[in-house]
Biopython code that builds the backbone (N, CA, C, O; Angstrom):
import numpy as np
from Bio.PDB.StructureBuilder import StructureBuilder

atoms = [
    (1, "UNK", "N", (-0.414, -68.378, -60.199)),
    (1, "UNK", "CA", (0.721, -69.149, -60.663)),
    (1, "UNK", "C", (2.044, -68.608, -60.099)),
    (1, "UNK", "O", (2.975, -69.394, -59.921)),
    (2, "UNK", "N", (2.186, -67.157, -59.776)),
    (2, "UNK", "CA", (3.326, -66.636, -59.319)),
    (2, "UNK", "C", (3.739, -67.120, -58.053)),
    (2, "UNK", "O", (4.889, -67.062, -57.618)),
    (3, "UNK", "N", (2.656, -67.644, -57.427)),
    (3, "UNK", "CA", (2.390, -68.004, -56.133)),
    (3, "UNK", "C", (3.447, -69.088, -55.988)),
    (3, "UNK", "O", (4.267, -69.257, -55.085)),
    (4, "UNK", "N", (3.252, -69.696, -56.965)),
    (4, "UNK", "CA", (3.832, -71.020, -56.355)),
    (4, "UNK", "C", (5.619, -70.977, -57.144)),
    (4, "UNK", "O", (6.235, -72.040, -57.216)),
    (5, "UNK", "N", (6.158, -69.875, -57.585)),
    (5, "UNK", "CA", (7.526, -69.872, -58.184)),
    (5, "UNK", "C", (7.855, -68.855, -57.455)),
    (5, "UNK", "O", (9.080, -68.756, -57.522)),
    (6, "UNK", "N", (7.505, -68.201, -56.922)),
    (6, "UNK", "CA", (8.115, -67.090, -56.370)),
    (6, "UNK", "C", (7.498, -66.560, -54.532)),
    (6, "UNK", "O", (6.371, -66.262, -54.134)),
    (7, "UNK", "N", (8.696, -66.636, -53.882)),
    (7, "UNK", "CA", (7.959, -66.624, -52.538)),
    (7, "UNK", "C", (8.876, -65.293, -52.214)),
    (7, "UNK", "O", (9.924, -64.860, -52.695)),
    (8, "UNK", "N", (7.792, -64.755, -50.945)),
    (8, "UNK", "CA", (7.485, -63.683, -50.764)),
    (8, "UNK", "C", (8.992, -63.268, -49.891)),
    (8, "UNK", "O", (9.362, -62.115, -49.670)),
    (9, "UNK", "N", (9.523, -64.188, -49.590)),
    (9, "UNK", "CA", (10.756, -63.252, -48.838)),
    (9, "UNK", "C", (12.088, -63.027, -49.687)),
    (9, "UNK", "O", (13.227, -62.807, -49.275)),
    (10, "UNK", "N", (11.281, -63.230, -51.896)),
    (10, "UNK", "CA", (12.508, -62.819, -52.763)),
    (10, "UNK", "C", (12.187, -61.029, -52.693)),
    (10, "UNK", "O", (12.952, -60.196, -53.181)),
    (11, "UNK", "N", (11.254, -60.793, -52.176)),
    (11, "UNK", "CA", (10.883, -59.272, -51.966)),
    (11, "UNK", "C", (11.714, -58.267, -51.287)),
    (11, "UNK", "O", (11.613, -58.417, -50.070)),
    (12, "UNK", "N", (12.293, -57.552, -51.523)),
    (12, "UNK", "CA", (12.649, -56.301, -50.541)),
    (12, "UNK", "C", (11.283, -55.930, -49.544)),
    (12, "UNK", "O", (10.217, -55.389, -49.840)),
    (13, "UNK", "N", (11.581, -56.239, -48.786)),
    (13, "UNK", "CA", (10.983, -54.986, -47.508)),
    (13, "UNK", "C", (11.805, -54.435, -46.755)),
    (13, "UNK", "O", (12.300, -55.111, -45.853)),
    (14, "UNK", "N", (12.201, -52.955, -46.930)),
    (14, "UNK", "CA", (12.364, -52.174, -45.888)),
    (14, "UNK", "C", (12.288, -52.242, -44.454)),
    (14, "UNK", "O", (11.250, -52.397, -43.812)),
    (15, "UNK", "N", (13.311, -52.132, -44.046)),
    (15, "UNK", "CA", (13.652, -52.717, -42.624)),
    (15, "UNK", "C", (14.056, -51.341, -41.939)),
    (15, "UNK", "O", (15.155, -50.956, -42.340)),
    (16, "UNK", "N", (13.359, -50.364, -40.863)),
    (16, "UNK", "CA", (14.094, -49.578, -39.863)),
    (16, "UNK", "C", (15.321, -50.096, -39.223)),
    (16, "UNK", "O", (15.283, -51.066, -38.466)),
    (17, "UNK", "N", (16.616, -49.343, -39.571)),
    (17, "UNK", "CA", (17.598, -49.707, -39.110)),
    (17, "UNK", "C", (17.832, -48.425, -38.403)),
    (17, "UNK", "O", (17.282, -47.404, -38.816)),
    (18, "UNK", "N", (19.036, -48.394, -36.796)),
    (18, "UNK", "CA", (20.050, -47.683, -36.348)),
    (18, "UNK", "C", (20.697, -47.280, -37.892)),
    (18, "UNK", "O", (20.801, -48.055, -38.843)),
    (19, "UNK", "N", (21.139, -45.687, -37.846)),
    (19, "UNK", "CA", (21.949, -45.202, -38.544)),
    (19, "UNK", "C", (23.308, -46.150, -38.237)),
    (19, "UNK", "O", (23.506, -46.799, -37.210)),
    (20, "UNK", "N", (24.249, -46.040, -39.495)),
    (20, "UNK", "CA", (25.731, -46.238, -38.952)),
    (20, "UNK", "C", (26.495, -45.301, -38.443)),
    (20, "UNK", "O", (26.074, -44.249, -38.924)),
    (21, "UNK", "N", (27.497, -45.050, -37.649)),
    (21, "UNK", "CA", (28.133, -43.727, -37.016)),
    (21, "UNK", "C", (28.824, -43.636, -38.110)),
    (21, "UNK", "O", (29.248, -44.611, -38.731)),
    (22, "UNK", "N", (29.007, -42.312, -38.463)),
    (22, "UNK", "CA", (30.631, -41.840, -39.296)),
    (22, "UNK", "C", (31.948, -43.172, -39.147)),
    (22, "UNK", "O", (32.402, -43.573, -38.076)),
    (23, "UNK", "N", (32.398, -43.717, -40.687)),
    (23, "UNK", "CA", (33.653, -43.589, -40.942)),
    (23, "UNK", "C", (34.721, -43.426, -39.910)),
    (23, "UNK", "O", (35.440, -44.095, -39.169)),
    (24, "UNK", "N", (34.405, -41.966, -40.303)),
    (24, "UNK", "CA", (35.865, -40.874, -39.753)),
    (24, "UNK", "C", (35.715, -40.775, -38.382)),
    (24, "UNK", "O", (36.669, -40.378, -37.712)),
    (25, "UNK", "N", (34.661, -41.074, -37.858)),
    (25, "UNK", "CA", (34.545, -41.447, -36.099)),
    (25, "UNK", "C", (35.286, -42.442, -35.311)),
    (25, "UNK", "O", (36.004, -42.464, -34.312)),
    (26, "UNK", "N", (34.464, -43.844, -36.813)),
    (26, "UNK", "CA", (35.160, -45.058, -36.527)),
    (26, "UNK", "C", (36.990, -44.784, -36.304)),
    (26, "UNK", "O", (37.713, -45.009, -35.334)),
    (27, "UNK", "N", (37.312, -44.159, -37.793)),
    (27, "UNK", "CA", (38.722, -44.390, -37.366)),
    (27, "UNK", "C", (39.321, -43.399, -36.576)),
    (27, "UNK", "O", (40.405, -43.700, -36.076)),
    (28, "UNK", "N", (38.791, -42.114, -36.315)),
    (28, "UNK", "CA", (39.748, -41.127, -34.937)),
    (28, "UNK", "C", (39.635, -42.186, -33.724)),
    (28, "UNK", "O", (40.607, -42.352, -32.986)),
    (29, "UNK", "N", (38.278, -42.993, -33.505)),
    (29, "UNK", "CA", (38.159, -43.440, -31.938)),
    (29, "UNK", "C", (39.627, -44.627, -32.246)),
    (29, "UNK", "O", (40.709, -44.467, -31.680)),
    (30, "UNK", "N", (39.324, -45.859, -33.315)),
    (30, "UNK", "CA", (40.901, -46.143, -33.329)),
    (30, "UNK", "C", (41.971, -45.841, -33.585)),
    (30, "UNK", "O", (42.830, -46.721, -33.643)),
    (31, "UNK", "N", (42.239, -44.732, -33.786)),
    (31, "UNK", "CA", (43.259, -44.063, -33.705)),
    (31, "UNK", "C", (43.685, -43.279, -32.168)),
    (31, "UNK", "O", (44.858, -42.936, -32.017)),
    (32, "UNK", "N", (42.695, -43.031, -31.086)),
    (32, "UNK", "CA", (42.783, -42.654, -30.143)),
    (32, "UNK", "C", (43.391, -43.811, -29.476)),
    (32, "UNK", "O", (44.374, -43.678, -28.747)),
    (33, "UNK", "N", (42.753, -45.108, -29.738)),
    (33, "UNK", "CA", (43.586, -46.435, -29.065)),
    (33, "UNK", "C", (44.519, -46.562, -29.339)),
    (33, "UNK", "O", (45.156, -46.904, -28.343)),
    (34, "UNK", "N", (45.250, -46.488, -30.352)),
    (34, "UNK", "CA", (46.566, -46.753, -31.147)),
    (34, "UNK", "C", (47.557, -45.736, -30.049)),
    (34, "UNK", "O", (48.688, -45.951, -29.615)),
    (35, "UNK", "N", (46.670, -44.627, -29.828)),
    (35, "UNK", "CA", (47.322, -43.319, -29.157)),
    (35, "UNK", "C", (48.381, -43.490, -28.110)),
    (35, "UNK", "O", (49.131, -42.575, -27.770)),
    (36, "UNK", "N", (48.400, -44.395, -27.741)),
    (36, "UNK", "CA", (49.245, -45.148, -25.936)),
    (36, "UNK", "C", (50.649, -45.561, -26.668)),
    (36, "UNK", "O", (51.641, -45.393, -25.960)),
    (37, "UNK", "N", (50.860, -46.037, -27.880)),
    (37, "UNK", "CA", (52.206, -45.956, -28.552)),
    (37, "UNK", "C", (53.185, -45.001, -27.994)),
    (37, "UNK", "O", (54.291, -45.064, -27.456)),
    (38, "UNK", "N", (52.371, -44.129, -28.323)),
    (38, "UNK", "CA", (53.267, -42.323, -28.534)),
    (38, "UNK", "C", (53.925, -42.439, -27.357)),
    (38, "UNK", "O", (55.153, -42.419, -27.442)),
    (39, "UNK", "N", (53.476, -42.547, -26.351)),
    (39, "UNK", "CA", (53.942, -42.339, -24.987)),
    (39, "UNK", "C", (54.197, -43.146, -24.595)),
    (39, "UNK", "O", (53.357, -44.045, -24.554)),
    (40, "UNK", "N", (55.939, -43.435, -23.872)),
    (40, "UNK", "CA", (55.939, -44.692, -23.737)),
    (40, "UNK", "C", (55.673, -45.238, -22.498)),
    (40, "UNK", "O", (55.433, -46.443, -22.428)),
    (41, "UNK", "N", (55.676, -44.423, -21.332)),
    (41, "UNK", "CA", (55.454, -44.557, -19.876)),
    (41, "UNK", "C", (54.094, -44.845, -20.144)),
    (41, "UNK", "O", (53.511, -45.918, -20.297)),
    (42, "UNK", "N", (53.584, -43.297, -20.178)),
    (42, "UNK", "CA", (52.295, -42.807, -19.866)),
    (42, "UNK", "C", (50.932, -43.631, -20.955)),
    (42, "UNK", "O", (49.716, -43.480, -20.838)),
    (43, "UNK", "N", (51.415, -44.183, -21.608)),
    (43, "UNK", "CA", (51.181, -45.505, -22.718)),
    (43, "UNK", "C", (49.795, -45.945, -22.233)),
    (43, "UNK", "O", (48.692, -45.849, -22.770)),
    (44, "UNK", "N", (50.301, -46.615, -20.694)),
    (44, "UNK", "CA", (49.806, -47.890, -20.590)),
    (44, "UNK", "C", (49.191, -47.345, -19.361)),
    (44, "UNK", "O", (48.577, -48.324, -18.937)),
    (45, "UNK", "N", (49.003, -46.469, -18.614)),
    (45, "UNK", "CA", (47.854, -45.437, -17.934)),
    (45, "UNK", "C", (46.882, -44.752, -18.571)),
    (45, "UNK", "O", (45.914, -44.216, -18.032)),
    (46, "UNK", "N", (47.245, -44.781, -20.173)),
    (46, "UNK", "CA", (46.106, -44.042, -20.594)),
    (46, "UNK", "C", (44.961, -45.079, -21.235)),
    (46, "UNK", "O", (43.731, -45.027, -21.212)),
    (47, "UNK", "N", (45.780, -45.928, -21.746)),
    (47, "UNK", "CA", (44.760, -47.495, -21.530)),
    (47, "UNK", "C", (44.454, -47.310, -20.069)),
    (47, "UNK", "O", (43.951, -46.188, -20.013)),
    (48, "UNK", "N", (44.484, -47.711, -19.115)),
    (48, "UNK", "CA", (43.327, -47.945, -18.134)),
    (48, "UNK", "C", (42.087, -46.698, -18.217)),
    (48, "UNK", "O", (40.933, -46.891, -17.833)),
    (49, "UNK", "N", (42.542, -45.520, -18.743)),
    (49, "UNK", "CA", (41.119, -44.645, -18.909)),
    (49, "UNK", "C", (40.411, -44.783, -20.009)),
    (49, "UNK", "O", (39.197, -44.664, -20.172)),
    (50, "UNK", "N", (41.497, -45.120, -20.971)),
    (50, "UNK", "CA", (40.446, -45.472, -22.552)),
    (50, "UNK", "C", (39.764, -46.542, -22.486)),
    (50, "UNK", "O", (38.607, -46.438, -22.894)),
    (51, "UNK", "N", (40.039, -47.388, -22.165)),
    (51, "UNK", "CA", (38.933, -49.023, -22.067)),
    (51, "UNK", "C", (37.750, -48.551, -21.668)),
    (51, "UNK", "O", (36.777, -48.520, -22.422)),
    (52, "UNK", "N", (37.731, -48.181, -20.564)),
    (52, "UNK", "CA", (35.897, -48.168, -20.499)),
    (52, "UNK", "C", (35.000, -47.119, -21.237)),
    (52, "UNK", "O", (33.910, -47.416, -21.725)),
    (53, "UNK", "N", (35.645, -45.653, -21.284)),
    (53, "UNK", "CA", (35.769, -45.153, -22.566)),
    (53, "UNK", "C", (35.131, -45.634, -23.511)),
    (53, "UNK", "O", (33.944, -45.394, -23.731)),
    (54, "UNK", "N", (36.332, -46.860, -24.620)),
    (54, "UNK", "CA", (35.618, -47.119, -25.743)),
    (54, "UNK", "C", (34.574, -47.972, -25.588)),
    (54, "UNK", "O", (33.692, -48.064, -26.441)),
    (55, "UNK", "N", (34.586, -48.635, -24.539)),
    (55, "UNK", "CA", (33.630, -49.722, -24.063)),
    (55, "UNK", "C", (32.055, -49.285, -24.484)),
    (55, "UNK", "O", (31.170, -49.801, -25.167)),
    (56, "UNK", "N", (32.178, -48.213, -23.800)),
    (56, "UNK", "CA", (31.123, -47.213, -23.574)),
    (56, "UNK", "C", (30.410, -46.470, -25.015)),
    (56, "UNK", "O", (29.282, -46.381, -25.501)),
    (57, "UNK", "N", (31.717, -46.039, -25.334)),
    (57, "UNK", "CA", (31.305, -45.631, -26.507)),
    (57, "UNK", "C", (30.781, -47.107, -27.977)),
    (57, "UNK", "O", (29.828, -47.136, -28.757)),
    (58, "UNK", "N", (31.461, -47.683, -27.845)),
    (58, "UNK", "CA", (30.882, -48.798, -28.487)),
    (58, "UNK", "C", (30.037, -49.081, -28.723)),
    (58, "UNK", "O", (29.614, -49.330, -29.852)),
    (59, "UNK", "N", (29.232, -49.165, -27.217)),
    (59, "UNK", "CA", (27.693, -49.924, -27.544)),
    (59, "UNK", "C", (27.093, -48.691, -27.831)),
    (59, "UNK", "O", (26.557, -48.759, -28.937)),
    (60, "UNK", "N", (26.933, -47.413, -27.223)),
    (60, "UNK", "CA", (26.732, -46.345, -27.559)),
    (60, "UNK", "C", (26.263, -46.257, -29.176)),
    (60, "UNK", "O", (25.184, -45.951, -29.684)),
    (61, "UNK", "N", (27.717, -46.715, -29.830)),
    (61, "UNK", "CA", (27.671, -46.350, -31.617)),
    (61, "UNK", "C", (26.823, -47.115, -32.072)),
    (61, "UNK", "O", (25.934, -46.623, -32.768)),
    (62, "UNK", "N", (26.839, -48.669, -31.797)),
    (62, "UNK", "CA", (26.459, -49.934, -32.274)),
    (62, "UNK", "C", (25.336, -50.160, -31.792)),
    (62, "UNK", "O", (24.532, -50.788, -32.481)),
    (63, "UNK", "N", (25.081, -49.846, -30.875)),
    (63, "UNK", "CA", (23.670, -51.035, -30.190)),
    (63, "UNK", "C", (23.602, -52.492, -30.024)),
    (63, "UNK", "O", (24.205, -53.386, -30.618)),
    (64, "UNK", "N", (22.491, -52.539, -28.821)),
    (64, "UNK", "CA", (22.014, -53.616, -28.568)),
    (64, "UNK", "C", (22.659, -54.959, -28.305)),
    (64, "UNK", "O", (23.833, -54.739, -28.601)),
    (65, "UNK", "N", (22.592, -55.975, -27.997)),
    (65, "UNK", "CA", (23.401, -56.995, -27.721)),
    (65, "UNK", "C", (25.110, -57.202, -28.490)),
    (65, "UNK", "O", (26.192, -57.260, -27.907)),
    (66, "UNK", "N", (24.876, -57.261, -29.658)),
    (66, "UNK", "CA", (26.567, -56.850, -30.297)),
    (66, "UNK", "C", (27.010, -55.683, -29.921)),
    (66, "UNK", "O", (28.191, -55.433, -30.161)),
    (67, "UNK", "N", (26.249, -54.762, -29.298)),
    (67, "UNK", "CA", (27.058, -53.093, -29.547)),
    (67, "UNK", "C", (27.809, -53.582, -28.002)),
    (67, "UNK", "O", (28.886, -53.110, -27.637)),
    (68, "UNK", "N", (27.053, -54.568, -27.226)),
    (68, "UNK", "CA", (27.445, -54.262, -25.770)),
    (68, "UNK", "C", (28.678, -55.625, -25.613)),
    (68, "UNK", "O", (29.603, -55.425, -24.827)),
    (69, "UNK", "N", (28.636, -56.829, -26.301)),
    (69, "UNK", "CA", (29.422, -57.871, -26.187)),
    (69, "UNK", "C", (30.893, -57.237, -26.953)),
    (69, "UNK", "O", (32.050, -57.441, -26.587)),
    (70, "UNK", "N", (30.340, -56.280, -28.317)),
    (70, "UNK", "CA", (31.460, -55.613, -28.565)),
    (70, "UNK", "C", (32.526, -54.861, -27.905)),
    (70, "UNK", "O", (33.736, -55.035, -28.051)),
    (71, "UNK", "N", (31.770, -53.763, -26.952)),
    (71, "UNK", "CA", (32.106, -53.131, -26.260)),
    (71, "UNK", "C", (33.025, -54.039, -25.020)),
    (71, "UNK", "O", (34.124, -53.667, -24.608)),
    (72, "UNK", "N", (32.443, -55.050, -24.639)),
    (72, "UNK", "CA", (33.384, -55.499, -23.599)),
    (72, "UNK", "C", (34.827, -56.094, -24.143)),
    (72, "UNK", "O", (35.844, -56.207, -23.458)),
    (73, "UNK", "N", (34.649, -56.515, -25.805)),
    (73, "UNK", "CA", (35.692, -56.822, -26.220)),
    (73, "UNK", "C", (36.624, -56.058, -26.611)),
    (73, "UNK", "O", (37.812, -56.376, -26.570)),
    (74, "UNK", "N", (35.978, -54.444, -27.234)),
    (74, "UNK", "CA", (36.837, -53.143, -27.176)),
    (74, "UNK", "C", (37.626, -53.199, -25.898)),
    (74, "UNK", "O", (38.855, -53.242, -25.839)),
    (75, "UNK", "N", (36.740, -53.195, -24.816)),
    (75, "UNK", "CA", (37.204, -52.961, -23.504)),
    (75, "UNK", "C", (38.516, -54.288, -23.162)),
    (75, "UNK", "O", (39.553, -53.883, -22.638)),
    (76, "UNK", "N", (38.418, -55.516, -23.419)),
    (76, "UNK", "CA", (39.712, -55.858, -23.160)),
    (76, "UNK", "C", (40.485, -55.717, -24.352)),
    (76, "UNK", "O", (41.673, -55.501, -24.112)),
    (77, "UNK", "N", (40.159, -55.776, -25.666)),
    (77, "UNK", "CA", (41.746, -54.986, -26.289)),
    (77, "UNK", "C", (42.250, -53.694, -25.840)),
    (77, "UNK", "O", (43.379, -53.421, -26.248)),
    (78, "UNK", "N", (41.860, -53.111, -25.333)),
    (78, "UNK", "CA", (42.330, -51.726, -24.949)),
    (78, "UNK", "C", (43.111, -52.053, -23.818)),
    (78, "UNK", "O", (44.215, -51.509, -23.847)),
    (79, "UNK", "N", (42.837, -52.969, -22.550)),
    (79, "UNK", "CA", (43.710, -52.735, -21.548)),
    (79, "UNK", "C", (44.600, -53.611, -21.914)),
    (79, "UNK", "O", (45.688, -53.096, -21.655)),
    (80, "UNK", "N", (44.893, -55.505, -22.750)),
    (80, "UNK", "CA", (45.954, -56.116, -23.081)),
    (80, "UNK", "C", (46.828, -55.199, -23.857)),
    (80, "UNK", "O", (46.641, -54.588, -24.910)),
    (81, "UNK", "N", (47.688, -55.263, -23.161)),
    (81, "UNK", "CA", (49.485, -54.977, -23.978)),
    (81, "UNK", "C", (49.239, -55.779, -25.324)),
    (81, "UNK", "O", (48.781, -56.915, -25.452)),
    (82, "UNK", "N", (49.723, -54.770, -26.419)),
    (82, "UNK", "CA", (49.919, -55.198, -27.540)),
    (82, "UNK", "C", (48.597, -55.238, -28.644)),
    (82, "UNK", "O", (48.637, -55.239, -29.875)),
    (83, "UNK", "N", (47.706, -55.263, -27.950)),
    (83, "UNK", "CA", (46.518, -55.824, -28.616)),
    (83, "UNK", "C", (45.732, -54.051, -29.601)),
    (83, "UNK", "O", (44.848, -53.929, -30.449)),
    (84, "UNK", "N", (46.602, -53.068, -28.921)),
    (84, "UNK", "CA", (45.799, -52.184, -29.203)),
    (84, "UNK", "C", (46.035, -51.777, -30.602)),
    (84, "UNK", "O", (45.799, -50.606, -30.901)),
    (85, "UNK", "N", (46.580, -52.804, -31.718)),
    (85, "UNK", "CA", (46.631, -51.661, -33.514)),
    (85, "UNK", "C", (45.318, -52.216, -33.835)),
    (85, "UNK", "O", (44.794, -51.652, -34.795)),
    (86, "UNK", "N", (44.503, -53.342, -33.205)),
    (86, "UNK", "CA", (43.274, -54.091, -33.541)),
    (86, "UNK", "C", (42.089, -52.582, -33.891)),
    (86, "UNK", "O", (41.573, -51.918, -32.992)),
    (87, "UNK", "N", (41.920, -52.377, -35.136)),
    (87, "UNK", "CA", (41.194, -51.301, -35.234)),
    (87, "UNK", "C", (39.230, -52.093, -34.762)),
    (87, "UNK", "O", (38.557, -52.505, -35.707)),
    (88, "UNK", "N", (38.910, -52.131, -33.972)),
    (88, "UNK", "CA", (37.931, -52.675, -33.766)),
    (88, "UNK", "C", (36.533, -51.749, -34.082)),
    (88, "UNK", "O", (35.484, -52.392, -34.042)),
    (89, "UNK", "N", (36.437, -50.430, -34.365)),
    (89, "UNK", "CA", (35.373, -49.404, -34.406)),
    (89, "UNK", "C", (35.093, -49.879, -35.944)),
    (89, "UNK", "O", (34.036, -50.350, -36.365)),
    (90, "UNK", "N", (36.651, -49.571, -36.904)),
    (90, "UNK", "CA", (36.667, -49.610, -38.301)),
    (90, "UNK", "C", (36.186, -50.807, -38.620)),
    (90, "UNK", "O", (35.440, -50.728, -39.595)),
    (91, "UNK", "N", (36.310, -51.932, -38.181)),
    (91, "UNK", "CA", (36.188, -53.464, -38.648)),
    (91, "UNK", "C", (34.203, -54.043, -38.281)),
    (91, "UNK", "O", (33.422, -54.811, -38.841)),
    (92, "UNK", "N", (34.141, -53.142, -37.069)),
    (92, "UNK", "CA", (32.438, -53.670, -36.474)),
    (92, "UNK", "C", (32.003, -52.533, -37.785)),
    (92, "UNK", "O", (31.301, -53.085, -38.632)),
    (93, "UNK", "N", (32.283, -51.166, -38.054)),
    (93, "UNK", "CA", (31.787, -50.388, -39.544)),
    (93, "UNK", "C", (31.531, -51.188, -40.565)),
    (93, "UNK", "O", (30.391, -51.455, -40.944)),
    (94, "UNK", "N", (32.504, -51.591, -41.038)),
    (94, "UNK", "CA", (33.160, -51.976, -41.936)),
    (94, "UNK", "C", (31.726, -53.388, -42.267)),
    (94, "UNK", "O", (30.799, -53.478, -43.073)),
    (95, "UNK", "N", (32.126, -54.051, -41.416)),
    (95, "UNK", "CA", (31.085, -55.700, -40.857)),
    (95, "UNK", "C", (29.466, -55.161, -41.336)),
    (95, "UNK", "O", (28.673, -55.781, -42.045)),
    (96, "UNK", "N", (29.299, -53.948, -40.762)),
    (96, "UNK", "CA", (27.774, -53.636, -40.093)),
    (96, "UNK", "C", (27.406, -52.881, -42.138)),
    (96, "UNK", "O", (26.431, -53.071, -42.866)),
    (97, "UNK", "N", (28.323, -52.301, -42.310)),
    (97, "UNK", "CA", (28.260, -51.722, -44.037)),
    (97, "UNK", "C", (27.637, -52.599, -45.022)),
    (97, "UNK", "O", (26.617, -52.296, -45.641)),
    (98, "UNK", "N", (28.430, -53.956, -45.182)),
    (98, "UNK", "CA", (28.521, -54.965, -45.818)),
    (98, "UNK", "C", (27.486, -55.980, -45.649)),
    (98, "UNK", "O", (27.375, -56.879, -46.482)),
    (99, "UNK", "N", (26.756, -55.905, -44.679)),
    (99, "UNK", "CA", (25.380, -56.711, -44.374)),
    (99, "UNK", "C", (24.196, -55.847, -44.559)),
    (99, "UNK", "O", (23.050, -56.100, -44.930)),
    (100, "UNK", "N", (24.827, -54.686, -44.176)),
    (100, "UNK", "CA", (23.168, -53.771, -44.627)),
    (100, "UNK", "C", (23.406, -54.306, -46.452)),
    (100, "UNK", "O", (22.661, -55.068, -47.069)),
    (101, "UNK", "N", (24.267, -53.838, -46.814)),
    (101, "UNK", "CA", (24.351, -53.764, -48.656)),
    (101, "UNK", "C", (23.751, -54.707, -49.178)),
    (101, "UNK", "O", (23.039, -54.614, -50.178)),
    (102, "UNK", "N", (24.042, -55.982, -48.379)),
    (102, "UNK", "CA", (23.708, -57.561, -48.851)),
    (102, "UNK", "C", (22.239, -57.479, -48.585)),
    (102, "UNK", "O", (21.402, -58.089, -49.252)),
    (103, "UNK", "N", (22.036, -56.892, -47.829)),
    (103, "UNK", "CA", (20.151, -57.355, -47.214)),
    (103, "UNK", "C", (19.553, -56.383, -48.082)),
    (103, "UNK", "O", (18.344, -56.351, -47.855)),
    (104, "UNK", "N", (19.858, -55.651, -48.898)),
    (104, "UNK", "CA", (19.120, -54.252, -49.850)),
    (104, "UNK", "C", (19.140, -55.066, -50.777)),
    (104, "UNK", "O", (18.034, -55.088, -51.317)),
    (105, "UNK", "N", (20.081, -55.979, -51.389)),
    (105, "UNK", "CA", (19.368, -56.798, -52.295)),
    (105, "UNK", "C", (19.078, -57.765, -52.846)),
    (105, "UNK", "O", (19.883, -58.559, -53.334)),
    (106, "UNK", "N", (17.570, -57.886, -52.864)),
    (106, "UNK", "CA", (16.806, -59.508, -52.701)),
    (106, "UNK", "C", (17.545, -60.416, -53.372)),
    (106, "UNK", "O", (18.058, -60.269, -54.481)),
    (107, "UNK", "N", (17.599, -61.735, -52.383)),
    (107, "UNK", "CA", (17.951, -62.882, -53.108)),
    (107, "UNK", "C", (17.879, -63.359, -54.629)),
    (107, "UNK", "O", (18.798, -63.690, -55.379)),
    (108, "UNK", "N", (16.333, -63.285, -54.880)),
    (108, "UNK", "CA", (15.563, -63.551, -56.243)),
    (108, "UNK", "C", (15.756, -62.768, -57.127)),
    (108, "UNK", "O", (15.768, -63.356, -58.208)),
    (109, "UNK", "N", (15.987, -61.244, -57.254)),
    (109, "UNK", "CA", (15.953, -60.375, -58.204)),
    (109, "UNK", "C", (16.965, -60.215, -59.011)),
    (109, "UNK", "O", (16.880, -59.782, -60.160)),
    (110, "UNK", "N", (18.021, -60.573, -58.417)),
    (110, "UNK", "CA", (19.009, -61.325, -60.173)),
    (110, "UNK", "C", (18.672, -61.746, -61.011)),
    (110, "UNK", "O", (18.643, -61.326, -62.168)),
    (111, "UNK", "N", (18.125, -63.319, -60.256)),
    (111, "UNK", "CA", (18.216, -64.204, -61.263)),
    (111, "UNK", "C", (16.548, -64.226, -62.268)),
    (111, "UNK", "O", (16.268, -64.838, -63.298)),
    (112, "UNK", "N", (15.632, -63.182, -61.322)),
    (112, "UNK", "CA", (14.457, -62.929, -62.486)),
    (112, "UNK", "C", (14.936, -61.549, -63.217)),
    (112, "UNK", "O", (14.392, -61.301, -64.293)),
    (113, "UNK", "N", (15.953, -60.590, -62.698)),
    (113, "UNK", "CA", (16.297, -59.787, -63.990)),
    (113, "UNK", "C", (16.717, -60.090, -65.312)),
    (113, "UNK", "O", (16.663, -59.459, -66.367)),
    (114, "UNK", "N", (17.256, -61.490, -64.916)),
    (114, "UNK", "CA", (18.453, -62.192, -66.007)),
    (114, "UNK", "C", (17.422, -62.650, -66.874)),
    (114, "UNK", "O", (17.452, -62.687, -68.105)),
    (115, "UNK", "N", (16.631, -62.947, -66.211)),
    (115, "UNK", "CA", (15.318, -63.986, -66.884)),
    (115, "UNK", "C", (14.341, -63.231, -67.973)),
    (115, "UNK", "O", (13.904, -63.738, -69.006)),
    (116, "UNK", "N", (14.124, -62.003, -67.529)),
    (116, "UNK", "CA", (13.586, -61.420, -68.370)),
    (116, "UNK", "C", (14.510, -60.159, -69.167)),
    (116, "UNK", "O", (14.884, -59.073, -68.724)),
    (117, "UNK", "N", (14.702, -60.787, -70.514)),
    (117, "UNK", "CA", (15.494, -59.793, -70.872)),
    (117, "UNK", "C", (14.652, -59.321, -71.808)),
    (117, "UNK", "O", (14.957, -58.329, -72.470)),
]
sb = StructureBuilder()
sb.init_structure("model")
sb.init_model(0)
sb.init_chain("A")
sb.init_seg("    ")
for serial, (resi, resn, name, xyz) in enumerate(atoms, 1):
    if name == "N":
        sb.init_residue(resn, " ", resi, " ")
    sb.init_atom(name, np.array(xyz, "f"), 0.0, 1.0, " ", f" {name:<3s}", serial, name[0])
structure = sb.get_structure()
């Protein structure tokens, strides 16, 4: 009878995930972008070495198809003028946090906790 009220993907299963990188990684690496402010010449030369840099490091942190489409998008906020307070490490964290949390817990198990009181 359970069979037919309750289907099998209200279940948790455990999923092998990539660790997330540090937080405090996320925000030194944007804070290293932000870094080209300080200087106002030397600003916008140190963007041309940081872009590929974070590029790099990006997919590096992230993985796999988003870590690398990310990365190219790190890679042009870093060299556009202006674009660089875009904390992009903190925000893909931030993104990647909030979907693991959601997928830990099952759809169904609310509303049969509620159910059985």
């Amino acid at each position: 009878m359970k069979k037919l009220f309750f289907r099998k993907s209200d279940r948790y299963l455990p999923v092998k995930q990539k660790p997330l990188p540090p937080l405090a990684l996320c925000l030194l690496l944007d804070m290293l972008g932000c870094a080209s402010y300080l200087l106002p010449f030397f600003g916008e030369f140190f963007d041309l070495v940081w872009a590929p840099i974070s590029a790099i490091l990006y997919w590096k942190l992230f993985g796999g198809i988003k870590g690398f489409f990310g990365g190219a998008f790190s890679f042009f906020e870093e060299l556009m003028p202006g674009l660089d307070i875009i904390p992009t490490f903190t925000i893909t964290w931030f993104l990647q946090y909030h979907k693991r949390h959601k997928e830990a817990i099952p759809a169904g198990s609310l509303k049969k906790d509620f159910l059985q009181f």
